[in-house]
Structures are given as C-alpha cells and as structure tokens.
VOBA-1610 file (N, C-alpha, C; in pm, whole numbers, padded with zeros to 5 digits, always signed):
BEGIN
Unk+01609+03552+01817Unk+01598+03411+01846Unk+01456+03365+01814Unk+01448+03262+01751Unk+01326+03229+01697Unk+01211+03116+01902Unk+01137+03107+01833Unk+01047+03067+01959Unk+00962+03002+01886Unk+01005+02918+01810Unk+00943+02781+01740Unk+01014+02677+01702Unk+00966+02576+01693Unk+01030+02409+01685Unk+01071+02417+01538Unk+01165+02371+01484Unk+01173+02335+01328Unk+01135+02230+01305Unk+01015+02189+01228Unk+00975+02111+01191Unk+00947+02091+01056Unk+00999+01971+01021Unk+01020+01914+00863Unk+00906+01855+00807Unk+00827+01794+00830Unk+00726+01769+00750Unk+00572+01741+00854Unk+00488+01662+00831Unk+00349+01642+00907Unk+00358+01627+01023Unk+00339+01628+01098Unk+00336+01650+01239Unk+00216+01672+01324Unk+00182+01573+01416Unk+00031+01539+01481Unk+00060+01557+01619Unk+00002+01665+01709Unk+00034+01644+01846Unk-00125+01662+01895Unk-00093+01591+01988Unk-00227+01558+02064Unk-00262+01662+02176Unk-00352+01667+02230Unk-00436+01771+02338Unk-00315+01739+02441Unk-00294+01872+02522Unk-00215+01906+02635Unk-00117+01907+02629Unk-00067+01899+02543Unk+00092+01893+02524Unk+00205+02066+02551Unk+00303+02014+02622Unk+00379+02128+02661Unk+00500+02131+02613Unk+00604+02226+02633Unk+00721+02202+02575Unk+00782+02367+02653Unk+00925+02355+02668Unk+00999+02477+02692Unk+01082+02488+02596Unk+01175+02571+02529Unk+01260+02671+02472Unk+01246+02569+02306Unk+01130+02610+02257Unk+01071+02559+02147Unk+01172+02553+02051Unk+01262+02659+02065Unk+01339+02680+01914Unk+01477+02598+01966Unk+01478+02496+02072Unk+01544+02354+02089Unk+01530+02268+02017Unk+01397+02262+01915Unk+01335+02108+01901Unk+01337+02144+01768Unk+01358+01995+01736Unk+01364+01948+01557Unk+01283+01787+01562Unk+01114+01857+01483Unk+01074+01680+01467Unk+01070+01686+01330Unk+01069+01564+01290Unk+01108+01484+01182Unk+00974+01488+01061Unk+00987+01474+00954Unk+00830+01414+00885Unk+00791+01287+00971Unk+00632+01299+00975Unk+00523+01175+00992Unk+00534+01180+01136Unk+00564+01273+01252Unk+00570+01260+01379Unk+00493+01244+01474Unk+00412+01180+01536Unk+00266+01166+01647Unk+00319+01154+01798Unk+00290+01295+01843Unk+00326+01269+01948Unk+00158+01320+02058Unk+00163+01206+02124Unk+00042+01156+02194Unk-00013+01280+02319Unk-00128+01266+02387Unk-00163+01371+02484Unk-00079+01364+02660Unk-00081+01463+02715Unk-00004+01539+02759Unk+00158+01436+02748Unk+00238+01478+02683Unk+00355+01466+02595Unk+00453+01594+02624Unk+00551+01606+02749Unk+00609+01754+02756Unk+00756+01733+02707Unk+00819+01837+02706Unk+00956+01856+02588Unk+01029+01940+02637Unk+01088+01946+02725Unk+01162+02019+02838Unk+01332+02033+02768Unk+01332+02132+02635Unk+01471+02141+02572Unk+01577+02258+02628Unk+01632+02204+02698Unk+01701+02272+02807Unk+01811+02270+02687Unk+01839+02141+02654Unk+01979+02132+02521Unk+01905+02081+02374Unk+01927+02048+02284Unk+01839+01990+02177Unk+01747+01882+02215Unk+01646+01882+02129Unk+01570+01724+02134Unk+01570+01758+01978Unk+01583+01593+01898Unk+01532+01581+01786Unk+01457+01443+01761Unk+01337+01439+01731Unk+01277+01330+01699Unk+01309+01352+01562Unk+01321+01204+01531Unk+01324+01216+01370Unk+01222+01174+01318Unk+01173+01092+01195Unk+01083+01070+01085Unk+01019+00934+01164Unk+00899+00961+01178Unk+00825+00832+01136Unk+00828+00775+01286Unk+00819+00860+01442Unk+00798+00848+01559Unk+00655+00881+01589Unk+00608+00770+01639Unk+00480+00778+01756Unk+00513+00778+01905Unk+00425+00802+01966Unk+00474+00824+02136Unk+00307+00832+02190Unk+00310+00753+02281Unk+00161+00780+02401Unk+00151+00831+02478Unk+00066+00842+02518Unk+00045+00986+02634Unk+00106+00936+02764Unk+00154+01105+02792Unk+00230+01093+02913Unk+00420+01092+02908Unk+00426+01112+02751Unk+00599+01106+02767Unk+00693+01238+02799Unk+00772+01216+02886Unk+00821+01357+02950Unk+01001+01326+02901Unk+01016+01422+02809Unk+01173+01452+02762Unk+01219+01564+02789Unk+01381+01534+02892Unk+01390+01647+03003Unk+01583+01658+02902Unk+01588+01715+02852Unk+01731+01713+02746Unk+01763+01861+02844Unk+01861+01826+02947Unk+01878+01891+03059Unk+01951+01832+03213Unk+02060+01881+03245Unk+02083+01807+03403Unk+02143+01880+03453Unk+02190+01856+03602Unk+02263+01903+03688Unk+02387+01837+03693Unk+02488+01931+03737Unk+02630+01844+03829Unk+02558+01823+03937Unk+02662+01685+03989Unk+02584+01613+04132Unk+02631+01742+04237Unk+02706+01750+04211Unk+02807+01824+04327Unk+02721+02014+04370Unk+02809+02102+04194Unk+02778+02228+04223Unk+02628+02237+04167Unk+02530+02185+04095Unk+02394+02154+04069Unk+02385+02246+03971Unk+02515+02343+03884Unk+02553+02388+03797Unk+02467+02315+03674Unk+02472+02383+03547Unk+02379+02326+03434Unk+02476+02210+03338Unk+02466+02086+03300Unk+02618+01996+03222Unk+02531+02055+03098Unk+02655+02073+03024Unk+02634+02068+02862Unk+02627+01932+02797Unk+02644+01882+02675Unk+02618+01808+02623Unk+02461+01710+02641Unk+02366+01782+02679Unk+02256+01710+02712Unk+02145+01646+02605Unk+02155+01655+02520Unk+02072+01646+02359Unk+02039+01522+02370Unk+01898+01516+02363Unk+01814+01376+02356Unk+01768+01345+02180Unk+01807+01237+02150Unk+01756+01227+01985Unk+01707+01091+01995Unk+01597+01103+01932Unk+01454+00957+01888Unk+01486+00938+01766Unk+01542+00808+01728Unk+01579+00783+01565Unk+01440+00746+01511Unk+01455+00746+01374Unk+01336+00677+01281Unk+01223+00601+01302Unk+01138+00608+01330Unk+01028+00463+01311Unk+01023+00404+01413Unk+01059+00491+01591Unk+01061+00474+01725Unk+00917+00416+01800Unk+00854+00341+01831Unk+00751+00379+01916Unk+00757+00390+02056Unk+00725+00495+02139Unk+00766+00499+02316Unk+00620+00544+02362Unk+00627+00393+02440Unk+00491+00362+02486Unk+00475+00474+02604Unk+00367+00443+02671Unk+00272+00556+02795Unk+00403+00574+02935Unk+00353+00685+02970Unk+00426+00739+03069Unk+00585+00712+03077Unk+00653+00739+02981Unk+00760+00678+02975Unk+00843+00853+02970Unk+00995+00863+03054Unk+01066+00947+03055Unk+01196+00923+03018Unk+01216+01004+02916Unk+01380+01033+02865Unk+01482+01115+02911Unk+01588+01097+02989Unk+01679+01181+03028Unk+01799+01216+02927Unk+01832+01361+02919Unk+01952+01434+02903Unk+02070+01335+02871Unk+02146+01376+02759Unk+02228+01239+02681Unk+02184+01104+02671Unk+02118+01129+02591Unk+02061+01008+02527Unk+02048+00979+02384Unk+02037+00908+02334Unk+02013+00873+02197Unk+01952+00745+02169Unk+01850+00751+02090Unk+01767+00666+02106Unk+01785+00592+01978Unk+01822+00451+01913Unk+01812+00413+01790Unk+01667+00414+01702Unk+01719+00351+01569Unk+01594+00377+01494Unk+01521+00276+01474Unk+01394+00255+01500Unk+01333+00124+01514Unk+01298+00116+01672Unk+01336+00172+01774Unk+01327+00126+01915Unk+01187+00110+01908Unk+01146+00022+02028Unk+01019+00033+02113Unk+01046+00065+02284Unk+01030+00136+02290Unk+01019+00173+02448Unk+00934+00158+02545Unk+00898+00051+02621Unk+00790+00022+02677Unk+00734+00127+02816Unk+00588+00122+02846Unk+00524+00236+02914Unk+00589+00146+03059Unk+00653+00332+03112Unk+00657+00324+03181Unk+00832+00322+03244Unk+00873+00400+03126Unk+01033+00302+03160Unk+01067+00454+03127Unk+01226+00451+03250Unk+01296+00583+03245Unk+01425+00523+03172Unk+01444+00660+03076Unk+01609+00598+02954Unk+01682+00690+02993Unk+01761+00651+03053Unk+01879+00728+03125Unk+01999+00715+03040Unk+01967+00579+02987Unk+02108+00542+02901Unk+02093+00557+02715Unk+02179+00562+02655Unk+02129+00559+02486Unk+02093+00401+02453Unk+02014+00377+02357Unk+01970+00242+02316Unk+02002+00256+02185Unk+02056+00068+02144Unk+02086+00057+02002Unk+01960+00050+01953Unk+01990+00058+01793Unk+01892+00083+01701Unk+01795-00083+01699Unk+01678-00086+01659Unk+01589-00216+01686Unk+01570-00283+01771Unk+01636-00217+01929Unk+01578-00275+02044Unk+01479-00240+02127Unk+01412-00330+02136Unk+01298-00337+02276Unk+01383-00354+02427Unk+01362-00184+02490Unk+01361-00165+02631Unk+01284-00117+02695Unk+01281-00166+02837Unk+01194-00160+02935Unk+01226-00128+03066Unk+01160-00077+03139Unk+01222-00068+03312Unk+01276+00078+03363Unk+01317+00059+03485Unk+01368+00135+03535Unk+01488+00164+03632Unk+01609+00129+03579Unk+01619+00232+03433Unk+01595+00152+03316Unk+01567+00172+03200Unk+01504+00086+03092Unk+01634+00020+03055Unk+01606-00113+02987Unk+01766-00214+02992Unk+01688-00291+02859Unk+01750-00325+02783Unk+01740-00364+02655Unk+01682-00501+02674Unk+01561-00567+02655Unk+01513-00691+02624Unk+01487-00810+02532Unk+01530-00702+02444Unk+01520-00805+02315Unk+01558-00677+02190Unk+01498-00755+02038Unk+01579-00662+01923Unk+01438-00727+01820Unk+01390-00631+01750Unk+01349-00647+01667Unk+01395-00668+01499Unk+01327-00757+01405Unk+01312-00762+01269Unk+01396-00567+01231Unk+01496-00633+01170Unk+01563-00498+01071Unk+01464-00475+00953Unk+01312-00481+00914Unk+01222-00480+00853Unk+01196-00351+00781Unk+01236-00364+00670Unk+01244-00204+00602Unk+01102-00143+00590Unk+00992-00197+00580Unk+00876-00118+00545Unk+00777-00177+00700Unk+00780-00047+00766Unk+00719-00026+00866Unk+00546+00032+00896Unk+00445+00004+00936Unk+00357+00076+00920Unk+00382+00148+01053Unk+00302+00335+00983Unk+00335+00423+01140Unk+00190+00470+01134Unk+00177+00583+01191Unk+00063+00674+01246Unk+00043+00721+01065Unk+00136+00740+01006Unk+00072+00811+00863Unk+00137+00700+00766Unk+00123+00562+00756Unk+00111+00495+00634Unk+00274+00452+00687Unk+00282+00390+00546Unk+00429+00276+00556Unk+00554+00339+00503Unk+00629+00341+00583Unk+00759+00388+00594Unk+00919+00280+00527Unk+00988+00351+00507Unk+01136+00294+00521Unk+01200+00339+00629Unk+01235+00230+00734Unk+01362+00280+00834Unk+01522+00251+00805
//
C-alpha cells in the first residue's frame, strides 16, 4: 500500500499542514493549499485543478452511524476546478463540491454545492452564483474552468 497522495501536477502547501491515510488523496494540477490545512481521508478526498484554500481548512471524508457509531461508507469529499475555500472553513464526509465554488471563512459543508456558487454559514447554504467565466486567474496564472 502506497503512503503518498497522487498528485498530478504543481502543488503548493503551506507550513503546518497535516493529513491522515495519504494514499486517500488525489490533488489536481495548480493546487494551493494554505497553512495549517488538515486532510483527514478516512474515504477519498480529491481536489481537483486550479483550487486555493486559506488557512485553517479541515476535510474530515469520514463519519459515524448515529446509532452503532460504526464507520458509513460512501464518505468521499471532492473540490471541483477553480474552487476558492476561504479561512477556517470545514468539509464533511459526502460531499461534493462544484467547480468554480467560493466557500466563505468560516462555514461548515455538510451538504454538496452546485458548481459556481457562493456558500456560506453554518451549515453553509448557497448565496448567490457566480459569472460561468472561462478564464479564471488562480494561485499559478489563468486557468480554464
């Protein structure tokens, strides 16, 4: 069993950053993920291409039954394309995140979000939708989403 992340192209992680069962995780080309940033892949995480993130984001792709506190399967957290998820912000187990999101600091995603929306809160709830804008600037230059 391997005990490393597959990772596809450049990839920038910042000071303090943690992560469990490494050979869970798949990030994308052009990926920045910010300081202390943890990655708790209990089931998959995949960030894809062209995601930034600020410090403090905790992705827990992992849960309990309410009942026997047994481990649920299907838990896989995925960050589409050209995402930004602002400070202290946490992602829970089944989720899927569209491409284009902004995730504002501070907000727990319990639920999946469509692609080009701005959510916020807790639990984070969709506020608005951004420009379907094909050329994006990220952390490494201008993108297609």
């Amino acid at each position: 069993m391997s005990m490393r992340a597959n990772v596809k192209g450049r990839v920038f992680i910042d000071r303090k950053f943690d992560a469990i069962y490494l050979e869970n995780i798949t990030l994308g080309h052009d990926v920045s993920l910010g300081h202390y940033n943890r990655l708790w892949a209990f089931d998959k995480i995949v960030i894809e291409d062209n995601v930034q993130t600020a410090i403090g984001l905790t992705i827990v792709a992992g849960s309990h039954d309410k009942e026997s506190f047994q481990p649920l399967s299907g838990q896989q957290v995925t960050v589409g394309k050209g995402c930004w998820i602002g400070a202290n912000v946490t992602i829970l187990g089944n989720v899927k995140i569209g491409k284009g999101v902004i995730i504002g600091a501070g907000s727990i995603v319990n639920k999946s979000i469509p692609d080009f929306s701005i959510a916020v809160g807790n639990p984070a709830k969709v506020i608005g939708k951004r420009s379907q804008r094909n050329n994006i600037i990220g952390a490494f230059g201008n993108y297609n989403v």
